[in-house]
N, C-alpha and C positions, 0 to 999 in steps of 0.2 A: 474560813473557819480557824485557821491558823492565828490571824487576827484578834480573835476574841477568844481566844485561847490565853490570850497575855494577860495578867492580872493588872490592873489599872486602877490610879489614885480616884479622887472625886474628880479632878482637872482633867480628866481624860490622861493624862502622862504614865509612864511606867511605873507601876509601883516598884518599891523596894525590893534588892531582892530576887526581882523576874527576870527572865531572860527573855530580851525581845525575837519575836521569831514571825517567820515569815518578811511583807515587806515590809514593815515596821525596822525588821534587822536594819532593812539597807539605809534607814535617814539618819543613823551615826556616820557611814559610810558617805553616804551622798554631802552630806553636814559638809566632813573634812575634805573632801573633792569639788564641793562645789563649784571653783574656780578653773578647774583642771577641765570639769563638764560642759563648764561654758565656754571652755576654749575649742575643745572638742564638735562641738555644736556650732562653735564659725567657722572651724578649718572645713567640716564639712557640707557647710551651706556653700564654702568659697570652693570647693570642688565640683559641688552643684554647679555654680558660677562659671568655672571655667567650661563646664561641657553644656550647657544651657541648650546652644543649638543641639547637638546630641540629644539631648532627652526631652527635644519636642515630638520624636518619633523613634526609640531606641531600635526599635525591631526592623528600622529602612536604613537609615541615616549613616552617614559617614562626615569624620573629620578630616580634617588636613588636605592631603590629594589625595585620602583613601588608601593609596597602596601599602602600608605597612598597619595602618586599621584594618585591612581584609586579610591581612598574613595571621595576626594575631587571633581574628576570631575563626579562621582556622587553626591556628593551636590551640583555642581554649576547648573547640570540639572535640578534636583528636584525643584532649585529656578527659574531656566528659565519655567518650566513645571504648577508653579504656580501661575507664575504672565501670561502667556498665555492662561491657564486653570481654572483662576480665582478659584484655589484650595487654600486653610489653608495652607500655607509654614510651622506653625509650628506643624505641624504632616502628615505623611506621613504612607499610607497604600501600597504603591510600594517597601519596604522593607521588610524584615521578616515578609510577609503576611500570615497569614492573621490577626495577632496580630500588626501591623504595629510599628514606631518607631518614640518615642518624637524629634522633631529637637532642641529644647531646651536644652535636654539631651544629644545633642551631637555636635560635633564641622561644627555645619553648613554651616557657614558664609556666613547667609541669607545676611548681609550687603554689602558683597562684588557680591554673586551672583544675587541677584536680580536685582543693578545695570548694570550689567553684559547681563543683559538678552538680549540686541539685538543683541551680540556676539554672544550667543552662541547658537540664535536660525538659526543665517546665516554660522557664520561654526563650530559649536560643540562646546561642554565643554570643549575640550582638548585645543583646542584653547585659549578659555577662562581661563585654567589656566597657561595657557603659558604668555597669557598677565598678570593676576593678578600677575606672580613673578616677573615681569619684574616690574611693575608700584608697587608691596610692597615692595621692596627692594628700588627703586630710589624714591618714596613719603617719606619713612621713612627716608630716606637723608637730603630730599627738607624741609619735615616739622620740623626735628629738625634746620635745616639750618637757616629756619626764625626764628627762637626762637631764637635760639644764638643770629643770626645776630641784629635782633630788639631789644633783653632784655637784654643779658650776654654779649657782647663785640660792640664794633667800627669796627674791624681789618673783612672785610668781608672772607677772604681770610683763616684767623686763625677759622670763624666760618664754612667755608665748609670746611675743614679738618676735623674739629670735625663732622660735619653730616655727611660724608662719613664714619666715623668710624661707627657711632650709625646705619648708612643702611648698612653697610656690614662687621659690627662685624663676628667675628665667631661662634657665636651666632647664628647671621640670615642666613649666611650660612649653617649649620651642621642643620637647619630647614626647606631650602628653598626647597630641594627634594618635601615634601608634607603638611608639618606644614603650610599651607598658614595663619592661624589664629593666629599663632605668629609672622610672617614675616609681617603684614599688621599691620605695627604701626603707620600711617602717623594721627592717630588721636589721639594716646598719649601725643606727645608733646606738643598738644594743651590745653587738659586737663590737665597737668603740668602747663601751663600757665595760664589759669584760677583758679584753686586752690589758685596759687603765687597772681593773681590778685586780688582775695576777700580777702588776708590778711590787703589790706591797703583801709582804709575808701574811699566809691565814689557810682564806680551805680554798688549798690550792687544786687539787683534784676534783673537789665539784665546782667549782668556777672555771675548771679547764676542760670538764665532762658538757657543761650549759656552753662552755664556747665553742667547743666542738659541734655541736648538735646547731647551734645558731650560723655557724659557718653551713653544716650538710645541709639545713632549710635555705639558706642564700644559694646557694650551686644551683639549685633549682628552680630556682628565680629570677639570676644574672649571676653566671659567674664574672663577667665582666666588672659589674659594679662590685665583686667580693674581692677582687684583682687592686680596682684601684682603692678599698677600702684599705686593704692588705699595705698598697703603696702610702695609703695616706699615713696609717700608723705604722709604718717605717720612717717617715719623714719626721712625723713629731717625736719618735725615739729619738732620733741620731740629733737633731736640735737639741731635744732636752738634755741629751749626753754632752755636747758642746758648750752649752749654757748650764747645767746642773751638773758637774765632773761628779761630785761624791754620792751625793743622790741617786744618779744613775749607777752608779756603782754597786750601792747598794738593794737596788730597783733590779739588776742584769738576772740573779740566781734565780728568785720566785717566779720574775715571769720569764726566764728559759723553761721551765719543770714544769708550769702551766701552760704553756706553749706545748710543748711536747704531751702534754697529754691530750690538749687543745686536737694537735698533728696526728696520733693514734686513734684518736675517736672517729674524728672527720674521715680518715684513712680507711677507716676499714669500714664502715660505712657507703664510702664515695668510691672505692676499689673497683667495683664494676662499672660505674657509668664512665668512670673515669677512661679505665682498658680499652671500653666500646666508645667513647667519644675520640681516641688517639691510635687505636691499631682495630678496634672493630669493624663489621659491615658499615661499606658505604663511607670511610673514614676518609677524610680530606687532611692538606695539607696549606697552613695557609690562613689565608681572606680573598677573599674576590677582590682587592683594592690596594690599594699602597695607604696604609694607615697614616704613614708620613704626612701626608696631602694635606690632613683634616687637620689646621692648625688655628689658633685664634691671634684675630689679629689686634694688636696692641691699644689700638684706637674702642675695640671691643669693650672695654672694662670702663671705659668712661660713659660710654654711647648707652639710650635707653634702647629695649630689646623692642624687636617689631609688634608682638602678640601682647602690647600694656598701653596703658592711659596716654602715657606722653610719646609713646614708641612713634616711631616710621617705618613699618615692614619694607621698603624698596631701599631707605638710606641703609636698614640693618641688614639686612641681604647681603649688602657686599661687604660686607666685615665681617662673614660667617662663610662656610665651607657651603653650606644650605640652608635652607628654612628648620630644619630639625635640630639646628647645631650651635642654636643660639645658645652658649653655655657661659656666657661671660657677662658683657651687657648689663653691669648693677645701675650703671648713670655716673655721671661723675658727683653728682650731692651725697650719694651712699660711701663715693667711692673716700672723696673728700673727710667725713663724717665718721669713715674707717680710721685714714689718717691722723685726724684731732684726737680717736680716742688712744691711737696707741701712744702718740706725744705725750697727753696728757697723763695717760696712765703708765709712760714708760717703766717706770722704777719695779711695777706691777710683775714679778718672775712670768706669772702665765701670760701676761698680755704680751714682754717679749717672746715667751713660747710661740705663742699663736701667731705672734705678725711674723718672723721670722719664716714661720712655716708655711702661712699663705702668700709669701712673699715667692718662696720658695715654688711652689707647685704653680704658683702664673707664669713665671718666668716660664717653667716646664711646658706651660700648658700653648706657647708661641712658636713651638716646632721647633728646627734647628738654625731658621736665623730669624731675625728682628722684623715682622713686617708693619710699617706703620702708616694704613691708610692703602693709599694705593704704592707706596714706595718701601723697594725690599732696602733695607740698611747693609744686608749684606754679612750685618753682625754676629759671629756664631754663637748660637747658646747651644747649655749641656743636654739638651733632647736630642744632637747627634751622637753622643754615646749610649742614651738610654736604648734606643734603636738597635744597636749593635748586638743588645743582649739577648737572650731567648726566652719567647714570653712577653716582654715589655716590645719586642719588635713589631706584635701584633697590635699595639696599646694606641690608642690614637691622643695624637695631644691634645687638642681641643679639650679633650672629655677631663682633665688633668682640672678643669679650671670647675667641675664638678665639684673636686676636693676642696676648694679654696670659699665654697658656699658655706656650709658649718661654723669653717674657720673665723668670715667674718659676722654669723649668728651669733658666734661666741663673745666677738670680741663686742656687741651692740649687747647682749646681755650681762657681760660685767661690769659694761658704765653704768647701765641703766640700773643693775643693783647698786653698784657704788650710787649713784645719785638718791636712788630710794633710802639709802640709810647714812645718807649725810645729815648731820645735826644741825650742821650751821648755814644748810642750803637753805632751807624755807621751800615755802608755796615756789614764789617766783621762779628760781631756778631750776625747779623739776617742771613746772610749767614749759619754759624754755627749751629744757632738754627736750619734753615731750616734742614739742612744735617741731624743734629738730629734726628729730627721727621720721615725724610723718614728710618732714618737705624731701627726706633722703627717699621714705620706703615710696608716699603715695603716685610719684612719676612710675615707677613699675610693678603697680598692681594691676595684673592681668584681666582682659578684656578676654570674651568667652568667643573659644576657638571657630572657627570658620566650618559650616555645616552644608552637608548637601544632600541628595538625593541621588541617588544611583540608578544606573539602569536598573531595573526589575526584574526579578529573579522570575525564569517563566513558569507558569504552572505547572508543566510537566514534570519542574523538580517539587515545586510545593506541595503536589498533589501528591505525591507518588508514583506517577505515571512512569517515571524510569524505570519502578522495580522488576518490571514485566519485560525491559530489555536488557537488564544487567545481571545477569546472575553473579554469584559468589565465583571471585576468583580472576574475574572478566572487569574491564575499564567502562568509564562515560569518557569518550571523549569532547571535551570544550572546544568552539573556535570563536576563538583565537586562544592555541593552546597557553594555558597558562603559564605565565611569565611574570617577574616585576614591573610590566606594563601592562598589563593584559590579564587583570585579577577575577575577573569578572568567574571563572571557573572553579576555584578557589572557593569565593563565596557562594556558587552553588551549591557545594561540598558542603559545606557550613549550615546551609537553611536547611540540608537532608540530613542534618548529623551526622556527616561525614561518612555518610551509609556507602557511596561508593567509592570508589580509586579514578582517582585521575592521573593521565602521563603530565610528565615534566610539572613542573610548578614553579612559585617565588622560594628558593631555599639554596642553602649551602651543599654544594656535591660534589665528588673529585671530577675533576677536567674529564675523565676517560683514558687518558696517559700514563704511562709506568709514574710520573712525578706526583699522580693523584693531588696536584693543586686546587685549591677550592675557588667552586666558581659560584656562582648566582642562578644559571643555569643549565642544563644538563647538554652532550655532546649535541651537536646539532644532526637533526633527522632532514631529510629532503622534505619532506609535508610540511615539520611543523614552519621551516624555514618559509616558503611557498606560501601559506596560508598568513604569516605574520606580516611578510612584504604587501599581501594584499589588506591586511587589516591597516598597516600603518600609512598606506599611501591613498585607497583606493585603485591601482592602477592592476585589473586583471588581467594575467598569463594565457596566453593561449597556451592550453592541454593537450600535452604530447602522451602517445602512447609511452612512454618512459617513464611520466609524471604518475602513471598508472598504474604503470607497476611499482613503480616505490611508495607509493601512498598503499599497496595491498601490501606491502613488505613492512611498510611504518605503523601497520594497522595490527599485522599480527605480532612485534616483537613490544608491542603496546597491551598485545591482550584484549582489544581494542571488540567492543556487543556493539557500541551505539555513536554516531558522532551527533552532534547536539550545536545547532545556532542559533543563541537568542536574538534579543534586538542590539545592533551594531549599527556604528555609523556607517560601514563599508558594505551593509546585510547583503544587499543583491548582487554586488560583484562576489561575496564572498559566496553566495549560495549558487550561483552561475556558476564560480570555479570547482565547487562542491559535488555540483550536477553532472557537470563533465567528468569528474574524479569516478564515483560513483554511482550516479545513475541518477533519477529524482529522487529528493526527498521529499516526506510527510509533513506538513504543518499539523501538529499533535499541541495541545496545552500551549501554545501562543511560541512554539519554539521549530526549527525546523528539523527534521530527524529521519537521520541515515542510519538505518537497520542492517549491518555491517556483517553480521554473524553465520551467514551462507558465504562471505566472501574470502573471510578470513580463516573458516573453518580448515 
């Protein structure tokens, strides 16, 4: 009706005059984006792409090796569970209960799930992270895309080349398995842009009010990735300070005073999560790991990554910390390609900006000496003082080479504008270049991640049959209690919408020591220890009366209605050891099940 509302010539077109309304409005809109739309529309066909296996069954399926896919679509329930529930999203007693577990403290990405929540209350969390990889990989395209397109070049075409690299670096692939809090960067580029903005005198109070609020939406997502954005635009200040003396000079006051309101906003906003992420409940100390460890090795930046066209998952392997950790790996034709343009465009003030600075952060990103290949050089670089610092000592280098992707989006999108709007190039030359660019990009275009099938969640939880054993307040317990190998509990949790608690879990906890150092998993219990030795070997315990009572002592400091065995590789020794623990259990909804709650009373 809105439609024909519009007053119209004889040619069907707008008359004079009128105002188009309805969706008539949007094909001025559409008109001047066309190009932006289409880019839009491959970045995210190409995330379709990458989870292909994934979304031949989203509601079973796992990527990767699954364990950091089954953590997340327990975080994305938890955040659907509390915006339904009208519970504290940033602590959770449905975890390693009965001590439960900081979400602050851990990679929650309340930002992404809570939005999330009408998904995944209509068809699950799996779902839901099926869509986040798809929509973090093609936003993080789209949002660097507008950046270019708007701030760093004219040539639109030269800046979605560069956003497709920055959304599906190998980087973001060798993350996108279950890292969803790295893969979700469509709000960095933004904060890029703002930072750049308060350098030059204007309205500095609402571009430091939008930075502020773009910084509180990031915390919630990955403060990590907000960490190294932080570091990255430190690096290209103090470059551009070195390389631009007066400039910066004149750059220092506007974005101090936009900064500082940037700081005040995010501040008092972030004040509690922040409190309860570093002195609150359940607060740790730390990492489970020595960050040091994870460094990239030099030979990485030439070599194609495992998960692409020309890749070797088993050569790339051992030039990575892990399969997840492929952050470097452009090829050496990209890498090569990089170097021609800075040559060429030397004289160019941003092209030195940018090379300098991702020259900068690789160096950073190879730990504290030189390793190349299989031989350490012995060399020392400045990532042994970064270490030293507070903060940055938690920082993993590898991840440093995160920052160095942008860097060289940047530097392939100011040729390819220069080339677009050379006069005396012609056809031939941009042909050229084009040919170029695809022989650098087409070797690491990613090839869609590895998919499987998981054991089956048994009926007992699909159905609801548990709810008639767990009342509020009281555990299900899993075996093999949940752990970062032993997710399978976790994802229970998850197809029930997180309806019950389970002890221990895959998460960040203090040790149990006055040092509250953060561990991966919670103190160790005599059960859960006992029942994981038999899951990881098959080799069952003969059950002592001792083993008996510490399993009714493990059961009640657990809170512990129900213990619960689905299908396992070790099922019959594990339900043999179970039997002897407790008594026989029921085969109920395809799962075995120990009615715990006369014992533990």
């Amino acid at each position: 009706m809105a439609v024909k509302a519009v007053a119209t010539a004889e040619d069907g077109t707008v008359a004079p005059g009128a105002r188009p309304r309805g969706l008539r409005a949007l094909r001025p809109w559409a008109a001047r984006h066309r190009f932006g739309l289409f880019a839009g529309l491959v970045y995210t066909l190409g995330g379709f792409w990458v989870y292909a296996r994934l979304w031949v069954n989203p509601q079973v399926r796992l990527v990767g090796d699954g364990q950091d896919h089954q953590l997340f679509i327990w975080m994305l329930g938890h955040a659907a569970r509390a915006v339904t529930h009208l519970e504290n999203p940033l602590f959770s007693t449905r975890l390693n209960a009965p001590d439960g577990v900081s979400m602050m403290a851990n990679t929650s990405v309340l930002g992404l799930g809570i939005p999330m929540t009408p998904v995944t209350v209509l068809f699950g969390a799996t779902v839901s992270f099926a869509v986040l990889g798809v929509l973090s990989l093609a936003g993080t395209a789209a949002a660097w895309y507008y950046v270019f397109s708007r701030h760093l070049v004219t040539s639109k075409p030269a800046a979605a080349v560069a956003g497709a690299l920055c959304g599906f670096a190998p980087g973001q692939i060798s993350h996108s398995p279950g890292h969803l809090h790295i893969i979700a960067q469509f709000v960095l580029p933004f904060i890029v842009l703002y930072v750049l903005k308060l350098a030059k005198p204007g309205r500095t109070v609402r571009d430091g009010v939008i930075l502020g609020l773009l910084i509180t939406y990031q915390a919630f997502i990955s403060e990590e990735m907000l960490l190294l954005t932080a570091i990255g635009c430190g690096g290209l200040a103090l470059v551009y300070a070195v390389l631009q003396r007066r400039e910066a000079r004149a750059a220092f006051l506007p974005l101090l005073r936009g900064l500082s309101v940037a700081a005040l906003v995010a501040g008092v906003l972030l004040a509690y999560p922040i409190w309860l992420q570093f002195f609150g409940r359940q607060y740790s100390r730390g990492l489970p790991f020595h960050a040091g460890n994870y460094i990239t090795n030099t030979l990485a930046y030439v070599t194609y990554p495992g998960q692409s066209i020309a890749g070797d998952q088993l050569h790339a392997v051992h030039l990575a910390s892990n399969y997840g950790e492929e952050n470097a790996f452009f090829g050496w034709p990209l890498m090569l390609l990089s170097l021609a343009i800075v040559i060429w465009l030397w004289k160019t003030p941003m092209v030195r900006l940018i090379a300098f600075t991702a020259l900068g952060f690789a160096i950073l990103s190879l730990g504290k000496q030189m390793i190349i290949g299989s031989h350490n050089t012995r060399i020392p670089l400045p990532f042994w003082v970064l270490e030293k610092l507070p903060v940055l000592d938690m920082a993993l280098p590898t991840r440093f080479s995160l920052i160095v992707v942008p860097l060289i989006a940047a530097l392939l999108a100011v040729a390819g504008d220069r080339i677009s709007r050379a006069s005396d190039g012609g056809l031939p030359v941009k042909g050229l270049f084009a040919t170029v660019m695809a022989m650098a990009l087409i070797p690491i275009v990613p090839i869609p991640l590895h998919g499987f099938d998981p054991r089956p969640v048994p009926e007992f939880i699909t159905s609801g049959q548990w709810k008639a054993y767990v009342p509020e307040g009281r555990t299900l317990v899993p075996v093999p209690l949940p752990r970062n190998d032993a997710m399978d509990g976790m994802r229970w949790a998850a197809a029930a919408d997180v309806g019950f608690a389970v002890p221990r879990g895959f998460s960040i906890v203090p040790d149990g020591t006055d040092k509250r150092s953060g561990v991966f998993d919670a103190p160790p219990r005599h059960t859960s220890d006992l029942l994981r030795g038999i899951a990881s070997t098959g080799h069952a315990a003969v059950v002592t009366d001792n083993d008996r009572r510490e399993a009714v002592a493990d059961l009640r400091y657990w809170k512990a209605s129900v213990v619960v065995l689905g299908e396992q590789r070790y099922q019959a020794e594990l339900r043999g050891t179970l039997d002897a623990l407790l008594g026989p259990g029921q085969l109920i909804g395809g799962a075995w099940v120990w009615d715990v709650r006369s014992m533990v009373s």
